[in-house]
PDB file of the backbone (N, CA, C, O) and the ligand in Angstrom, with CONECT records:
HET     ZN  A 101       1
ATOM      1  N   UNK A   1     -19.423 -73.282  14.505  1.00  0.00           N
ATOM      2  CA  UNK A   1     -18.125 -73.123  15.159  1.00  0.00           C
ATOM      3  C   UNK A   1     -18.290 -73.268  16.670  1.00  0.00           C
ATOM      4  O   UNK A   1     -19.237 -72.867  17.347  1.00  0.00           O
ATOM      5  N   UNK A   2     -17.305 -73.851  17.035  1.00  0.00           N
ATOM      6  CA  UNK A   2     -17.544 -74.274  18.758  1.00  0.00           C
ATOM      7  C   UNK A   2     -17.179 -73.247  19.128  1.00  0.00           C
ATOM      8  O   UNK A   2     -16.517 -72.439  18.476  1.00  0.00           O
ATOM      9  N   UNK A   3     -17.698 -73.098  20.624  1.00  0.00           N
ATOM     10  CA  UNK A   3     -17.320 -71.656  21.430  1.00  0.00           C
ATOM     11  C   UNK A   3     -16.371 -72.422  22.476  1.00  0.00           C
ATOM     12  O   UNK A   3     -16.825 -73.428  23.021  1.00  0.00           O
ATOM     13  N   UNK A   4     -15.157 -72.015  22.760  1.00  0.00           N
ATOM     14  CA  UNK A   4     -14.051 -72.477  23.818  1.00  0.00           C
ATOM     15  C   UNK A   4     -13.882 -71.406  24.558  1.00  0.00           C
ATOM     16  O   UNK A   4     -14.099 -70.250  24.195  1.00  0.00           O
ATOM     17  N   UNK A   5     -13.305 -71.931  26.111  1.00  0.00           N
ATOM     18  CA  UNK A   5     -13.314 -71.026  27.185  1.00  0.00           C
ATOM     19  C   UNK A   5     -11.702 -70.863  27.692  1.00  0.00           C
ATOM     20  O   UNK A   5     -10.895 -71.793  27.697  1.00  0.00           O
ATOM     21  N   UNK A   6     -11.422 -69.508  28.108  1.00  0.00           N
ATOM     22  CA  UNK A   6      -9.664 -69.218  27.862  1.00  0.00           C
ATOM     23  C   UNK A   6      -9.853 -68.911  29.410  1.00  0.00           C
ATOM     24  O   UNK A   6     -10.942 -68.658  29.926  1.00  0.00           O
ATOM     25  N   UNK A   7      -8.703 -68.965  30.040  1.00  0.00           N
ATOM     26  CA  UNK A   7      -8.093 -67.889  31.615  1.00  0.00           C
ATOM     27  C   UNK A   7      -7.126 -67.300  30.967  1.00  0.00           C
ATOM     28  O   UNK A   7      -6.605 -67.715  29.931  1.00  0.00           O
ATOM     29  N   UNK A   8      -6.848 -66.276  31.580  1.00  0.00           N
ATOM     30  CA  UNK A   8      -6.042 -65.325  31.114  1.00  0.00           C
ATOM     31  C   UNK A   8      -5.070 -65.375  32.848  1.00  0.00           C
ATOM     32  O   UNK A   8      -5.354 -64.875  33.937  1.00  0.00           O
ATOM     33  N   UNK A   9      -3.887 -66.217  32.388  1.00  0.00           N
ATOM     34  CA  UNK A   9      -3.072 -66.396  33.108  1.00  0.00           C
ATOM     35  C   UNK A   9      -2.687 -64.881  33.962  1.00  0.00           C
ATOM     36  O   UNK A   9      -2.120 -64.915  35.054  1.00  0.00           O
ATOM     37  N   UNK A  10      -2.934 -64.067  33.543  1.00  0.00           N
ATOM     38  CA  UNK A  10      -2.399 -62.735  34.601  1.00  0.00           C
ATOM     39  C   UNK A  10      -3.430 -62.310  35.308  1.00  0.00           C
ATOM     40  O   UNK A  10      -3.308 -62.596  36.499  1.00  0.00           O
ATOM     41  N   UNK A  11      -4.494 -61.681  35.016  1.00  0.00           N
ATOM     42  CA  UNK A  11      -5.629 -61.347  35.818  1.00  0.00           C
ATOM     43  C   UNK A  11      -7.086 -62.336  35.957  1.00  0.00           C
ATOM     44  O   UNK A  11      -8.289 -62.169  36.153  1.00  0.00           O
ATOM     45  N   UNK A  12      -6.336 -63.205  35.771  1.00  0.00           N
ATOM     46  CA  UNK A  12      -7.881 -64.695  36.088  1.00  0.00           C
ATOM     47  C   UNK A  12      -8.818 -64.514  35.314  1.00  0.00           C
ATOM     48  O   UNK A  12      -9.621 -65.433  35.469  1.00  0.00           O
ATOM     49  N   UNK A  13      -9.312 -63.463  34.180  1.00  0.00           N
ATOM     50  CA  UNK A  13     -10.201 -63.150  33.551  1.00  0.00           C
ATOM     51  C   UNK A  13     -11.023 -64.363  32.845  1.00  0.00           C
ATOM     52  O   UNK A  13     -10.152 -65.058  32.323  1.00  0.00           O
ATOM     53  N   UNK A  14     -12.430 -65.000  32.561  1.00  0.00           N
ATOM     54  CA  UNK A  14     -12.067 -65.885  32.060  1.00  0.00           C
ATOM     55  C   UNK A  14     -13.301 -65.641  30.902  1.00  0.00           C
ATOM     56  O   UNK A  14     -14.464 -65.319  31.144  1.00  0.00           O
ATOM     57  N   UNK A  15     -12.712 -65.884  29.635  1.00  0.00           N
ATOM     58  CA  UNK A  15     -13.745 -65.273  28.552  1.00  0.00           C
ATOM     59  C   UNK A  15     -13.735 -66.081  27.640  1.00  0.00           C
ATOM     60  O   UNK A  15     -12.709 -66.678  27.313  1.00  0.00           O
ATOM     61  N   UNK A  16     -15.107 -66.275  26.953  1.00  0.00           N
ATOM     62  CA  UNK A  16     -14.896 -67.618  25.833  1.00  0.00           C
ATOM     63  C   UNK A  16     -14.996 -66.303  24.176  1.00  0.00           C
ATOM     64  O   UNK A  16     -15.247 -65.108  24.018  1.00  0.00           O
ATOM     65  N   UNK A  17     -14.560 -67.693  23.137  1.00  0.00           N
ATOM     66  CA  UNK A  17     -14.510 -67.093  21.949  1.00  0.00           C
ATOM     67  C   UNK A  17     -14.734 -68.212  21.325  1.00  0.00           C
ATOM     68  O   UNK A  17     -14.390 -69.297  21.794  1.00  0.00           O
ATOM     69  N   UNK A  18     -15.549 -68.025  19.801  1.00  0.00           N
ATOM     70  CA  UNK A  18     -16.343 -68.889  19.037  1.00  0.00           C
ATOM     71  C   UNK A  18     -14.721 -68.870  17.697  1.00  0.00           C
ATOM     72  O   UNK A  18     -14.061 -67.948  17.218  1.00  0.00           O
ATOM     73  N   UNK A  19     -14.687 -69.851  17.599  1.00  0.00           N
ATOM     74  CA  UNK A  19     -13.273 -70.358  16.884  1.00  0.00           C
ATOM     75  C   UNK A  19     -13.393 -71.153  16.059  1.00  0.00           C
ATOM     76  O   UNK A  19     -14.271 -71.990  16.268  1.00  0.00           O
ATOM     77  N   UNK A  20     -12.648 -71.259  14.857  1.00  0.00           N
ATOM     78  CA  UNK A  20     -12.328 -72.903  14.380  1.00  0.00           C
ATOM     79  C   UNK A  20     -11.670 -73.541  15.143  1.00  0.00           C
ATOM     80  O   UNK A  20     -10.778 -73.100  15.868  1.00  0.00           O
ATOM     81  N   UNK A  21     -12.173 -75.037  15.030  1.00  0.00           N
ATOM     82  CA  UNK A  21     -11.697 -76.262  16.028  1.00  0.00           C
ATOM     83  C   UNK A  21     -10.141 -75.998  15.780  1.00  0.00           C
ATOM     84  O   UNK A  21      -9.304 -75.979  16.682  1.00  0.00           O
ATOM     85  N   UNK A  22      -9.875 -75.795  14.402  1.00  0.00           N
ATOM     86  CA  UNK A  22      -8.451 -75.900  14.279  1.00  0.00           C
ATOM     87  C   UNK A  22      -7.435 -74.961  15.003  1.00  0.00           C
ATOM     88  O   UNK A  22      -6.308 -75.213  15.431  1.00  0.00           O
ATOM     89  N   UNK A  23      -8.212 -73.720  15.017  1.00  0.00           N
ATOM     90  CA  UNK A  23      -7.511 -72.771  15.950  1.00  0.00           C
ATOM     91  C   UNK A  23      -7.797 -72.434  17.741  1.00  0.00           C
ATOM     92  O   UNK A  23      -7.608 -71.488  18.505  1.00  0.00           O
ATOM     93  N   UNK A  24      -8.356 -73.826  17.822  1.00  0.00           N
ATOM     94  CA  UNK A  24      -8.580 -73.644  19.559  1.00  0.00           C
ATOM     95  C   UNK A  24      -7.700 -73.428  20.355  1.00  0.00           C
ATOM     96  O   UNK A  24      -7.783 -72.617  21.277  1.00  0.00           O
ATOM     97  N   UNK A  25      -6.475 -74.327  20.027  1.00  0.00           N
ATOM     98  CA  UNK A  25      -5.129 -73.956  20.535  1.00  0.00           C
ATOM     99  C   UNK A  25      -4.209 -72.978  20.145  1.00  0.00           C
ATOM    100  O   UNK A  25      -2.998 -73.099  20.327  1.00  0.00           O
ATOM    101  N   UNK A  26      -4.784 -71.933  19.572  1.00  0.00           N
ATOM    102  CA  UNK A  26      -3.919 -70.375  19.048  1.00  0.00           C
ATOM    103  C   UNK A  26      -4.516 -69.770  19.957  1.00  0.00           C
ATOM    104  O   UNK A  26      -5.659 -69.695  20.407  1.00  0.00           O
ATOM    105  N   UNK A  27      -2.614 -68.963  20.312  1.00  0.00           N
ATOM    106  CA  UNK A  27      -2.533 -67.965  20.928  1.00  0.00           C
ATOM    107  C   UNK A  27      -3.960 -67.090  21.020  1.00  0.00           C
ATOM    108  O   UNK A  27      -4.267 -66.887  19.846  1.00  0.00           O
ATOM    109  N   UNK A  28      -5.089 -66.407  21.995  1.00  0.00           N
ATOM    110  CA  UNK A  28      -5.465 -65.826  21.773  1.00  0.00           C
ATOM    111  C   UNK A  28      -5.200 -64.565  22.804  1.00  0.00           C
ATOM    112  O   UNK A  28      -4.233 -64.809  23.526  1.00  0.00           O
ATOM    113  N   UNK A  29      -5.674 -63.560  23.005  1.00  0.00           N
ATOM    114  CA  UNK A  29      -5.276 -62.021  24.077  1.00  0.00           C
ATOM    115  C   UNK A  29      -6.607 -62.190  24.517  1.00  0.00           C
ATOM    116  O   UNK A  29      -7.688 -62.402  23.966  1.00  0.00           O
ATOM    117  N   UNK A  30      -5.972 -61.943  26.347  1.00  0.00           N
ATOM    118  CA  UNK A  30      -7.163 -61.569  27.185  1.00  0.00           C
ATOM    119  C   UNK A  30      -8.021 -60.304  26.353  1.00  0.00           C
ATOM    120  O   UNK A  30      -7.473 -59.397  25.727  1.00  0.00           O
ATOM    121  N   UNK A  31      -9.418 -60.483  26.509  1.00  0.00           N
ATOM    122  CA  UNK A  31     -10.011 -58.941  26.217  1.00  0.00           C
ATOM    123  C   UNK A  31      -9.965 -58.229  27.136  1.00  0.00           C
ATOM    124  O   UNK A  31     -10.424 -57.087  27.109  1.00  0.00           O
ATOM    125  N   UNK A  32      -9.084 -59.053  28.709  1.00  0.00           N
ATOM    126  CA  UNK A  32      -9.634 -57.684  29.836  1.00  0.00           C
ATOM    127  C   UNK A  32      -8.220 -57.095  29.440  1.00  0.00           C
ATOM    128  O   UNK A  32      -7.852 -56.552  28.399  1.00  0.00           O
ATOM    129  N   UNK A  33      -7.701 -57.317  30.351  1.00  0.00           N
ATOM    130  CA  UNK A  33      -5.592 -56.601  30.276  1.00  0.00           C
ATOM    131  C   UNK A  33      -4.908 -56.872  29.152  1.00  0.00           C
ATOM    132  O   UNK A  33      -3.708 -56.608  29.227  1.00  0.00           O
ATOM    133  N   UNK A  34      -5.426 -57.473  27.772  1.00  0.00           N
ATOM    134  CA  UNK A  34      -4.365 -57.701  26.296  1.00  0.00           C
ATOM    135  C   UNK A  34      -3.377 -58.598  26.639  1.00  0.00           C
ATOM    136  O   UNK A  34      -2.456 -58.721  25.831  1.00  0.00           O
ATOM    137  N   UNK A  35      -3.350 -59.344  27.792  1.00  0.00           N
ATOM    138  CA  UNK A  35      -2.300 -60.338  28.026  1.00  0.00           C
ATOM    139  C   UNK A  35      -2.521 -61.273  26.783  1.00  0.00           C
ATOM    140  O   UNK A  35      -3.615 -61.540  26.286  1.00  0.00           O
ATOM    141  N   UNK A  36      -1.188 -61.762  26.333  1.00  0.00           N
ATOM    142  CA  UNK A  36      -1.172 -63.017  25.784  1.00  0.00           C
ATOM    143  C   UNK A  36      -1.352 -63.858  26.269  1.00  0.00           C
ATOM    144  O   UNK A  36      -2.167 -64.557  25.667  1.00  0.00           O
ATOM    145  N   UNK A  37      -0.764 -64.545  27.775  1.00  0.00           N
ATOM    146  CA  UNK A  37      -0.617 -65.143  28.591  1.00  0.00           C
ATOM    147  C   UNK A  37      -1.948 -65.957  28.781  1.00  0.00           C
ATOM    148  O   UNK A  37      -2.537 -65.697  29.831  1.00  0.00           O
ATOM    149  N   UNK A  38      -2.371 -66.635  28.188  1.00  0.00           N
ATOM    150  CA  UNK A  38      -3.841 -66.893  28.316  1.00  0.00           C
ATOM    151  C   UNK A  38      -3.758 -68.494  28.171  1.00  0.00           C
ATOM    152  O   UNK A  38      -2.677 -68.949  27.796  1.00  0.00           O
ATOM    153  N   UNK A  39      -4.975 -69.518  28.481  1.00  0.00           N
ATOM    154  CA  UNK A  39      -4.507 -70.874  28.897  1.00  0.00           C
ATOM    155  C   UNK A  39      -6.158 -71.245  28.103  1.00  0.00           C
ATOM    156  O   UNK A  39      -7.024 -70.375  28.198  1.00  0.00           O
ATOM    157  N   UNK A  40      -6.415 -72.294  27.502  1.00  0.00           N
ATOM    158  CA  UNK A  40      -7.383 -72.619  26.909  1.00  0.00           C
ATOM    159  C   UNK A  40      -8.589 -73.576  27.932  1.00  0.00           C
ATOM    160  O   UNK A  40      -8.335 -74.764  27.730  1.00  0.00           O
ATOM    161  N   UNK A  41      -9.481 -73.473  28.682  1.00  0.00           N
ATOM    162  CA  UNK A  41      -9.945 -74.623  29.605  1.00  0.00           C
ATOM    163  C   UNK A  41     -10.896 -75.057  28.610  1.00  0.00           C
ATOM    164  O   UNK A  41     -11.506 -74.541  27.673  1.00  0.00           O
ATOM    165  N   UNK A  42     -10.758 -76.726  29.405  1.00  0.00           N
ATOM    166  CA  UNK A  42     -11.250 -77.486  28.918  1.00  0.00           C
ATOM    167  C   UNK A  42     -13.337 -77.589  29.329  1.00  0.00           C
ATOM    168  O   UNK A  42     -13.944 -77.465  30.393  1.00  0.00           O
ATOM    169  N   UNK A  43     -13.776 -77.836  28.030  1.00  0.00           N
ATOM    170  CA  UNK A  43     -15.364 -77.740  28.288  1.00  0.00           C
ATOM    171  C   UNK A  43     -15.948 -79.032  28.721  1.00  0.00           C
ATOM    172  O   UNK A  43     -15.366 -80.116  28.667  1.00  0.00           O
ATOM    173  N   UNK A  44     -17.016 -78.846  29.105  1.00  0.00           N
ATOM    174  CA  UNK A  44     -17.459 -79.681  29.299  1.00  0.00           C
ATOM    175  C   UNK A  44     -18.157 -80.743  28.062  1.00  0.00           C
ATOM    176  O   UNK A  44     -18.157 -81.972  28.130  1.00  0.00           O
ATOM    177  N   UNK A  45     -18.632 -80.063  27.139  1.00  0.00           N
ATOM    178  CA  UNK A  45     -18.793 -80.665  26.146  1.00  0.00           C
ATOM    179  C   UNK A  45     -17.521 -82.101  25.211  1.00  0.00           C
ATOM    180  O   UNK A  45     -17.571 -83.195  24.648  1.00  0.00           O
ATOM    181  N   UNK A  46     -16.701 -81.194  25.564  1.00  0.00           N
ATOM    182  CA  UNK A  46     -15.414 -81.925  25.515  1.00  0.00           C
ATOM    183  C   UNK A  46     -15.199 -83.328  25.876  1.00  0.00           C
ATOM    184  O   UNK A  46     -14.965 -84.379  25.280  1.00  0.00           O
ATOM    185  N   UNK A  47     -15.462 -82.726  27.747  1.00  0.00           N
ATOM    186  CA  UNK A  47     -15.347 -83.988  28.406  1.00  0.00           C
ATOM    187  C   UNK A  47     -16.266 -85.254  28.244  1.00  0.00           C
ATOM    188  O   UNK A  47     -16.035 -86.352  28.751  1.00  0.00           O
ATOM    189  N   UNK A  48     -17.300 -84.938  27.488  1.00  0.00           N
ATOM    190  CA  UNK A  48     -18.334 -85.536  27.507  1.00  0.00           C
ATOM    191  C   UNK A  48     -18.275 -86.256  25.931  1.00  0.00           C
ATOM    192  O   UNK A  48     -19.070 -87.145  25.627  1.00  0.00           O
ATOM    193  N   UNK A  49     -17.295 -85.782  25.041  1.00  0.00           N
ATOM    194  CA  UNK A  49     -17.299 -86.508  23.574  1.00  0.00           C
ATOM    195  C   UNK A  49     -16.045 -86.745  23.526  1.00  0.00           C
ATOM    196  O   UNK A  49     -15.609 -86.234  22.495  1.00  0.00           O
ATOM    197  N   UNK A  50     -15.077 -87.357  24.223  1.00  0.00           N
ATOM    198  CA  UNK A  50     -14.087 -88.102  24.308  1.00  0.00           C
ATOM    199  C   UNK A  50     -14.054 -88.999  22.795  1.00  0.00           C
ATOM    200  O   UNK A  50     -14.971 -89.811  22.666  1.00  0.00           O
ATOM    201  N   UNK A  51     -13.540 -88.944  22.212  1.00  0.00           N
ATOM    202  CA  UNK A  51     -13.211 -90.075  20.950  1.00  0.00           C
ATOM    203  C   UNK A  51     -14.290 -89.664  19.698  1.00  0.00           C
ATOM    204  O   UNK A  51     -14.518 -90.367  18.713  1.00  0.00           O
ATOM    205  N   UNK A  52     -14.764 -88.618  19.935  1.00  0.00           N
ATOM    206  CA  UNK A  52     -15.638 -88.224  18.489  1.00  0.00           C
ATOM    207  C   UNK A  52     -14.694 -86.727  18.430  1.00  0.00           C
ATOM    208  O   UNK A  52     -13.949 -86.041  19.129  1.00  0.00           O
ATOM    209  N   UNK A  53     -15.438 -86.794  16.804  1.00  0.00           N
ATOM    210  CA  UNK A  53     -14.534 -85.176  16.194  1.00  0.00           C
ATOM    211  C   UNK A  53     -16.142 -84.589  15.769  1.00  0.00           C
ATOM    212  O   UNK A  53     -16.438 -83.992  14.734  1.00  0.00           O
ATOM    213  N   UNK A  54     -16.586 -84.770  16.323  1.00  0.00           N
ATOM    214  CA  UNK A  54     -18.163 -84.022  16.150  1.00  0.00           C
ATOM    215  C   UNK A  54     -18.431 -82.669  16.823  1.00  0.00           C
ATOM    216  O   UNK A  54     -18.749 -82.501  18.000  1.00  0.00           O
ATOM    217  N   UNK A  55     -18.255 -81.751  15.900  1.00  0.00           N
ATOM    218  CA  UNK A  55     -18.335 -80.688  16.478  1.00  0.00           C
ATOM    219  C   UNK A  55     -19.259 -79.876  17.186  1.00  0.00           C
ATOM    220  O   UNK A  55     -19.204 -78.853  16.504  1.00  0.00           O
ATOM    221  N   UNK A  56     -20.227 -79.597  18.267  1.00  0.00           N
ATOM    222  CA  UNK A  56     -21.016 -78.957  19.355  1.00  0.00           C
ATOM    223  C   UNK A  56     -22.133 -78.245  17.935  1.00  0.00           C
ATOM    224  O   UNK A  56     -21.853 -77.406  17.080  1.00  0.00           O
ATOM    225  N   UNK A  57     -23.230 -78.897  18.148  1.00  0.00           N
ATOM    226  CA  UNK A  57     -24.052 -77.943  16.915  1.00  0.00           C
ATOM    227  C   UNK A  57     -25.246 -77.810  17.732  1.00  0.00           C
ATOM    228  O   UNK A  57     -26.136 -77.273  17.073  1.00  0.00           O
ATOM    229  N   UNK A  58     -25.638 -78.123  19.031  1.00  0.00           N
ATOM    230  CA  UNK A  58     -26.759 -77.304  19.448  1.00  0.00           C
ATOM    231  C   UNK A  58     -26.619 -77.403  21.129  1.00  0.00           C
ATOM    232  O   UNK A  58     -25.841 -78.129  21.747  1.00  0.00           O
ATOM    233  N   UNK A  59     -27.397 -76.657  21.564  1.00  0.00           N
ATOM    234  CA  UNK A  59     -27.204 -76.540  23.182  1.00  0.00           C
ATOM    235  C   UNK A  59     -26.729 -77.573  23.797  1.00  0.00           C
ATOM    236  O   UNK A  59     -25.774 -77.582  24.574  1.00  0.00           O
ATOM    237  N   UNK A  60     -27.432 -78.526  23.437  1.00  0.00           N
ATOM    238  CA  UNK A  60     -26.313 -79.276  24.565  1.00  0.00           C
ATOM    239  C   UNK A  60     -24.949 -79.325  24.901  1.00  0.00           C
ATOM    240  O   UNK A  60     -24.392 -79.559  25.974  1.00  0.00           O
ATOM    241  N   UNK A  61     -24.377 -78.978  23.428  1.00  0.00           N
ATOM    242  CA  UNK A  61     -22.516 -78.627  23.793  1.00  0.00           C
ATOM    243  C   UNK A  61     -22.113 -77.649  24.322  1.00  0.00           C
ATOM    244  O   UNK A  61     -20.905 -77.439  24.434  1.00  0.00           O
ATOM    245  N   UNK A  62     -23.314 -76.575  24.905  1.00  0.00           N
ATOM    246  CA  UNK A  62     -22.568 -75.306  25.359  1.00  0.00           C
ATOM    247  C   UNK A  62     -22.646 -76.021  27.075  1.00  0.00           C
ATOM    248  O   UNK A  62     -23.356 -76.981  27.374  1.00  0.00           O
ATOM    249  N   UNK A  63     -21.975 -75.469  27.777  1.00  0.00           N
ATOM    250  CA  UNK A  63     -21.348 -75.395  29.138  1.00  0.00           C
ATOM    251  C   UNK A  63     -22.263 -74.668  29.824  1.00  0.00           C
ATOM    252  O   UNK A  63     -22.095 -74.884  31.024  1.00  0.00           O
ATOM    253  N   UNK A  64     -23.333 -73.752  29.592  1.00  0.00           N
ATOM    254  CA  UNK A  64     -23.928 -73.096  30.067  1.00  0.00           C
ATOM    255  C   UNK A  64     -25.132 -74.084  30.393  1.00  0.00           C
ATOM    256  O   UNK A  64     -25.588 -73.876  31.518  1.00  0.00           O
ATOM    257  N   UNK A  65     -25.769 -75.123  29.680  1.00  0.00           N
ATOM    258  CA  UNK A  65     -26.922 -75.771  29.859  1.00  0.00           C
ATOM    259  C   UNK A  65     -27.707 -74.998  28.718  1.00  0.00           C
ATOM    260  O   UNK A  65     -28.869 -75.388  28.595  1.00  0.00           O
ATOM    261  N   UNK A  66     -27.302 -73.947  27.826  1.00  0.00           N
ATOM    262  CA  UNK A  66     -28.469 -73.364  26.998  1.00  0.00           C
ATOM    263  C   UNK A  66     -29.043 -72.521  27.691  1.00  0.00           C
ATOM    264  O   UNK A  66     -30.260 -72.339  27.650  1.00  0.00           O
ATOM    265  N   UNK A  67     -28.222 -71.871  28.446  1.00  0.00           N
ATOM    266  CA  UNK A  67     -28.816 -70.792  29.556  1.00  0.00           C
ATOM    267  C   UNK A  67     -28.424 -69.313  28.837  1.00  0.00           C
ATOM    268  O   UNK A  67     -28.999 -68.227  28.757  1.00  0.00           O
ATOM    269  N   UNK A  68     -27.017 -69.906  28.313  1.00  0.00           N
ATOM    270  CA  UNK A  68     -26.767 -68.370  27.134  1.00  0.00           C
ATOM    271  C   UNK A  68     -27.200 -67.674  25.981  1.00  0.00           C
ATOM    272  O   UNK A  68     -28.332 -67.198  25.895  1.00  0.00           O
ATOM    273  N   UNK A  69     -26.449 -67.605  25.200  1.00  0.00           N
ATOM    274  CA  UNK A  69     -27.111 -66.622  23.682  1.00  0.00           C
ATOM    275  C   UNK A  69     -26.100 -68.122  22.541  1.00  0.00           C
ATOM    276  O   UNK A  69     -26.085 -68.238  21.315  1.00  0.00           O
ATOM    277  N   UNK A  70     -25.395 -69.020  23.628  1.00  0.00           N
ATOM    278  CA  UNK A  70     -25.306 -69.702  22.543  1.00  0.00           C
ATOM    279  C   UNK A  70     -25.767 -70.928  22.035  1.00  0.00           C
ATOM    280  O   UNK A  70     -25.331 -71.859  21.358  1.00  0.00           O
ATOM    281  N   UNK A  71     -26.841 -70.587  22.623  1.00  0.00           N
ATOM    282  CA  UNK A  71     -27.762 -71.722  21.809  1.00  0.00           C
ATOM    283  C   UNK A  71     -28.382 -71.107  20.526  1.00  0.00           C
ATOM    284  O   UNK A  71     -28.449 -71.689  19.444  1.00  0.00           O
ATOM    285  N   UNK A  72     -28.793 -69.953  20.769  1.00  0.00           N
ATOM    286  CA  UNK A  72     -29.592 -68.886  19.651  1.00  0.00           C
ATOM    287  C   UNK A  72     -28.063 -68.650  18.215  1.00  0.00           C
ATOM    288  O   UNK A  72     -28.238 -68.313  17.044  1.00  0.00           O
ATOM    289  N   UNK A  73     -26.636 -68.994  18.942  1.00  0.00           N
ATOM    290  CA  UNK A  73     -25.782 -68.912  17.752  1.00  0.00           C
ATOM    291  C   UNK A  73     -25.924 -70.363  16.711  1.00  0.00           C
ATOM    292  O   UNK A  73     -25.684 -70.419  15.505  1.00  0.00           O
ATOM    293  N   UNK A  74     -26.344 -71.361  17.528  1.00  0.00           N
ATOM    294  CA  UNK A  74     -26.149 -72.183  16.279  1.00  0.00           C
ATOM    295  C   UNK A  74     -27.797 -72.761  15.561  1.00  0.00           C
ATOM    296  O   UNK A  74     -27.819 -73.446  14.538  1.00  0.00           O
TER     297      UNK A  74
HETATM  298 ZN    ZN A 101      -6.048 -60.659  31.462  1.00  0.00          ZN2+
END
């Protein structure tokens, strides 16, 4: 499952969550303030697989460089 990165339109918070592709664009709530108000940003992985539906299965699709814990998730 890909990990996508949200802002939380009220307090700038910005926190990712590991999702189905299908639900990247659902509503999700800030974890800081419970705002709904929240905006989905775009990854870099993303930007980088323009025209494939291949979903991020090892570090290189994380945004971090594999600097996080989500390389150890997939
Ligand atoms: Zn918030």
């Amino acid at each position: 499952m890909p990990i996508y990165e949200y802002v939380c339109l009220d307090c700038s918070t910005v926190f990712d969550a590991l999702r189905p592709m299908a639900k990247a664009d659902a509503p999700i709530v800030c974890e800081d303030c419970e705002s709904e108000h929240t905006s989905r940003m775009l990854s870099v992985f993303f930007a980088h697989s323009e025209g494939r539906s291949v979903p991020a299965n090892n570090s290189a699709g994380c945004a971090c460089g594999g600097a996080c814990s989500c390389a150890s998730l997939n």
